[in-house]
Steps between C-alpha positions, in 0.01 A plus 500: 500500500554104520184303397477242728467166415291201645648181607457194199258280704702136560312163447603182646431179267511200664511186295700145450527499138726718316333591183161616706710731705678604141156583336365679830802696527509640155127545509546723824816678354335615245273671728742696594512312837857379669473058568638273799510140430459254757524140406281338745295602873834515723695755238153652489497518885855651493469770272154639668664531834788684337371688255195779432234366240231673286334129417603175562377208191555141620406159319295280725747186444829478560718253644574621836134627549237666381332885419265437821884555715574790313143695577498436890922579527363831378202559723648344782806778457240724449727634178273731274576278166153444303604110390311312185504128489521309148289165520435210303218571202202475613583383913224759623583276852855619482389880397246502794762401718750772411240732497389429894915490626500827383606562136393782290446332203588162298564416128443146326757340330594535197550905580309695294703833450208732489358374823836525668552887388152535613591334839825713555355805430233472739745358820692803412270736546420391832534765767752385782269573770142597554467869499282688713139540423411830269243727622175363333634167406323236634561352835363214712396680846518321840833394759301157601734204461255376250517799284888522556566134336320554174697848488833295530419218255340780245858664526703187472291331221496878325905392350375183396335397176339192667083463478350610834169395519282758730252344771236669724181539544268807324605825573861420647720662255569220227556741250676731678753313631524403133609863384705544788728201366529650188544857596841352666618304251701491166132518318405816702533709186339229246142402451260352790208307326217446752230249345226328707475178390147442645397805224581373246240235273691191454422465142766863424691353764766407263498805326516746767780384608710378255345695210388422135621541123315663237219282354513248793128506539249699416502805601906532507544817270821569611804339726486557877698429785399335793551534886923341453589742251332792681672398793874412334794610696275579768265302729188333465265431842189238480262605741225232602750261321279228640236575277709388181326207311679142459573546138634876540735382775686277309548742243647743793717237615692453145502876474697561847713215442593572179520891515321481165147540343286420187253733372189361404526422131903515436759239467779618716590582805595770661726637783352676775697591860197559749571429902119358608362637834200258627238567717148355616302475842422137441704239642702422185678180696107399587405583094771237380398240760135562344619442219417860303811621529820327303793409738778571306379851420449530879875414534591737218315786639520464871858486491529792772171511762435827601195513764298821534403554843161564589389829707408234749865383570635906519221621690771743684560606149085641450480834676813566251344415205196670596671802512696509187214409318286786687752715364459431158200462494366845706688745255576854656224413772595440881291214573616227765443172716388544831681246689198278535495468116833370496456218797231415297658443196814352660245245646295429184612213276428631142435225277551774198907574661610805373219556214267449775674773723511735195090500447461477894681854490377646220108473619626626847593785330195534366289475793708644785396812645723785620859371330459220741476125443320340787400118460164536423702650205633170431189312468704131578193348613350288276848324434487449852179319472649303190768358723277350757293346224792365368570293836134373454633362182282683293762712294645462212200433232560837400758734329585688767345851419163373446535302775561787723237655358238224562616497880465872562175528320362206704643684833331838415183364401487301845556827663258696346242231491519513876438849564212534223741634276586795721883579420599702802405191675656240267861757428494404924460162461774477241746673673526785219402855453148572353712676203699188455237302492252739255854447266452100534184432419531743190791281385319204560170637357299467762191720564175481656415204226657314705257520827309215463301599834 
């Protein structure tokens, strides 16, 4: 039986000076990889509209252009060729730029070898088009436009190796959409580091992430690696990025731009390959102009934008949700919406998003009667109330649980101060169930204390 063989993957290097293309080609060659020369952007041009490509690596200047042509000729011919760009030392405006027209990677001059076999290998493992979700993988739900575009741009900037920085408010899916990214990309099979950089007590800051030697400081028994090494080859994704200190930002900075860390307490560098995914619900363009954020990390993070919607920009999208998180979340049992349920959520604004949705659901469950969720069920009340303060200008002083809180306390104890603390009476007054509101005030703790008649 004949073994059959698979195609030798073919790399264009594009480049005006013969002894670079010389040392790529024998550097690629020896990958066991087959190399097309092209002396400058119009050969380049040429050969990509006449010939099948595994990668495409193009210097950024030549005489007859530069890389920048190369990257849109291949996404405006929308040819399937992962392309890396190799920039100046140091020209993080020039990397940026690549980064944005659509390359998959870049690599400073002079070439390191290492980082270019690390670079190769990852383009080549690229799959040639998304594949179709897998039952239990992760999936963003909803068909509203709004939902539709950050699917797109998560599959587009999935075959890239560019930093997307993750914006949104609480609740929308920052970290989601993260996974998803990686889950369809070269990394998928290589670490994901999650780290919360609001967590984390800016005196280890340094040594969480970029870890220590032996005998460093006190208390550093052994070697340990930090968040870059756990996360080499793979991907590493700040979450609340905004809540990075000054001094721990420029250290970031050097780190991304360099592809290289120091422990705490050696002498040498060392290589890491990490792709960073970004994310925050703080205006991060507001943070710089504040001055607490540093612009040129901005620039090196935010090089893609991806915007989570909020459930109040899909709200066609809610009764969906609601239901495939009901189902989840119910097990074997057969409990539903009633219609009214669902208006009700469609129509409710949830500050929370999706996290919000999730605990709205689960304590339906809990109180619904009869496998049915009604919208007493819901209890969405109180956040109701919080709204209208909030056009009285009186939100905002609080975090936003014990905000909510404060308001619906204040709202029952009005109630049952009226009626003399009767709570058939006040449940009527409220608008809710004498069960649901017997399960408020025990949350709240509030009992007959309380009546100050």
């Amino acid at each position: 039986m004949k073994r059959e063989t698979k195609p030798v993957p073919r790399v264009l290097v594009v480049d005006d000076e013969a002894d670079i293309l010389e040392l790529l080609e024998l550097a690629l060659v020896r990958m066991g990889l087959e190399v097309v020369r092209a002396a400058g952007v119009r050969q380049a041009r040429q050969s990509l509209d006449s010939d099948h490509f595994d990668l495409c690596l193009t210097d950024m200047r030549m005489p007859d252009g530069d890389g920048l042509e190369v990257v849109r000729h291949i996404a405006e011919r929308g040819l399937d060729v992962p392309v890396a760009v190799i920039t100046a030392h140091g020209n993080l405006e020039n990397a940026v730029a690549v980064l944005k027209a659509g390359a998959f990677d870049y690599l400073s001059k002079p070439v390191a070898l290492d980082q270019l076999r690390t670079l190769v290998a990852s383009a080549l493992r690229l799959p040639a088009v998304a594949a179709a979700p897998r039952d239990g993988e992760r999936m963003l739900l909803g068909s509203s436009p709004a939902m539709a575009q950050a699917r797109e741009l998560i599959g587009r900037v999935a075959r890239s190796q560019a930093p997307v920085h993750i914006s949104g408010e609480s609740g929308s899916g920052k970290e989601l959409a993260a996974r998803l990214i990686v889950e369809k990309s070269a990394r998928r099979e290589q670490p994901f580091v999650a780290v919360n950089c609001g967590a984390i007590p800016e005196n280890l800051m340094e040594s969480e992430f970029f870890g220590y030697r032996k005998g460093a400081f006190t208390g550093a028994d052994k070697d340990r690696e930090g968040f870059f090494q756990a996360a080499n080859q793979g991907t590493l994704f700040l979450d609340e990025v905004a809540d990075l200190p000054v001094a721990m930002q420029v250290k970031l900075l050097r780190a991304i731009q360099e592809k290289s860390i120091r422990r705490v307490g050696a002498t040498q560098e060392e290589a890491v390959d990490v792709r960073i995914l970004s994310a925050t619900h703080h205006d991060l363009a507001k943070c710089v102009q504040q001055g607490t954020f540093r612009q040129d990390l901005y620039y090196r993070l935010n090089v893609i934008s991806l915007q989570m919607p909020s459930l109040r920009e899909m709200r066609e999208d809610v009764p969906e949700i609601a239901e495939r998180i009901l189902e989840r979340l119910r097990g074997d049992a057969a409990t539903r919406f009633s219609p009214q349920a669902l208006h009700e959520l469609a129509a409710y604004d949830f500050p929370g998003n999706v996290r919000e949705l999730e605990n709205i659901i689960e304590r339906a469950l809990a109180l619904c009667q009869d496998g049915l969720i009604t919208p007493d069920d819901l209890q969405l009340i109180p956040v109701q109330l919080a709204q209208n303060e909030t056009k009285n200008g009186t939100a905002g002083k609080y975090p936003l649980t014990d905000y909510l809180d404060r308001i619906e306390r204040e709202a029952i104890l009005e109630a049952l101060h009226q009626t003399h603390f009767n709570r058939t009476a006040a449940a009527k007054i409220l608008g809710v169930t004498f069960r649901a509101l017997r399960y408020r005030m025990e949350r709240l703790s509030i009992t007959d204390k309380d009546n100050t008649d």
